[in-house]
C-alpha positions, 0 to 999 in steps of 0.5 A: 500500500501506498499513500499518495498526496496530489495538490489541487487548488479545490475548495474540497480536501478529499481522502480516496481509499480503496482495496484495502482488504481487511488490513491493519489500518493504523498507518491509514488512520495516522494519515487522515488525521495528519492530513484532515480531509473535509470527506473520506470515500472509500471505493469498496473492497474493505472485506477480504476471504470470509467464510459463508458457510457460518452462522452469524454475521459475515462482518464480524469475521473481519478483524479491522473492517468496523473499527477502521470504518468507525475511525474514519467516521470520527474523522470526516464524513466518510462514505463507501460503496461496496466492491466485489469483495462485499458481495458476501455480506447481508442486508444485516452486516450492512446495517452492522457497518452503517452504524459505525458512522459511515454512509454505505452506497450500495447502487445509491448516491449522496449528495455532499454539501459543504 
């Protein structure tokens, strides 16, 4: 993983996230918070290999995925869409994942005003 900085002369400091896969995400949260975005987005794929054939919810089986949603959250308002690899997850994990703070986009769109 990489963080990259672009510069732009924009009314709006916007933090891109993607594919990141259920990882430790301290290093991420260091840099939100060094670079104080005004939004957080994330571009799915925050869930990796998760076992179907279990009882409960998908998401609890992910180790880092609510906390880092939830940390994010405290930081700016953060909205994500779901990638292929939330195809697993239930009406219920969504909820679960929504109730960290963060707005879930699933085939929807907000409308951000600052």
């Amino acid at each position: 993983m990489r963080d990259t900085i672009y510069r732009y002369n924009t009314p709006l400091r916007i933090a891109l996230l993607a594919d990141l896969h259920d990882r430790e995400f301290g290093w991420i949260t260091n840099s939100l918070k060094a670079h104080k975005p005004e939004i957080i987005c994330i571009a799915g794929d925050v869930v990796h290999r998760v076992d179907t054939n279990t009882d409960g919810l998908v998401i609890h089986q992910t180790k880092y995925v609510l906390p880092f949603l939830k940390a994010c959250a405290e930081i700016a308002p953060t909205f994500m869409s779901l990638g292929n690899h939330e195809w697993t997850l239930c009406d219920e994990d969504i909820e679960v994942m929504a109730e960290t703070g963060v707005t879930i986009l699933d085939n929807s769109f907000v409308q951000y005003k600052k």
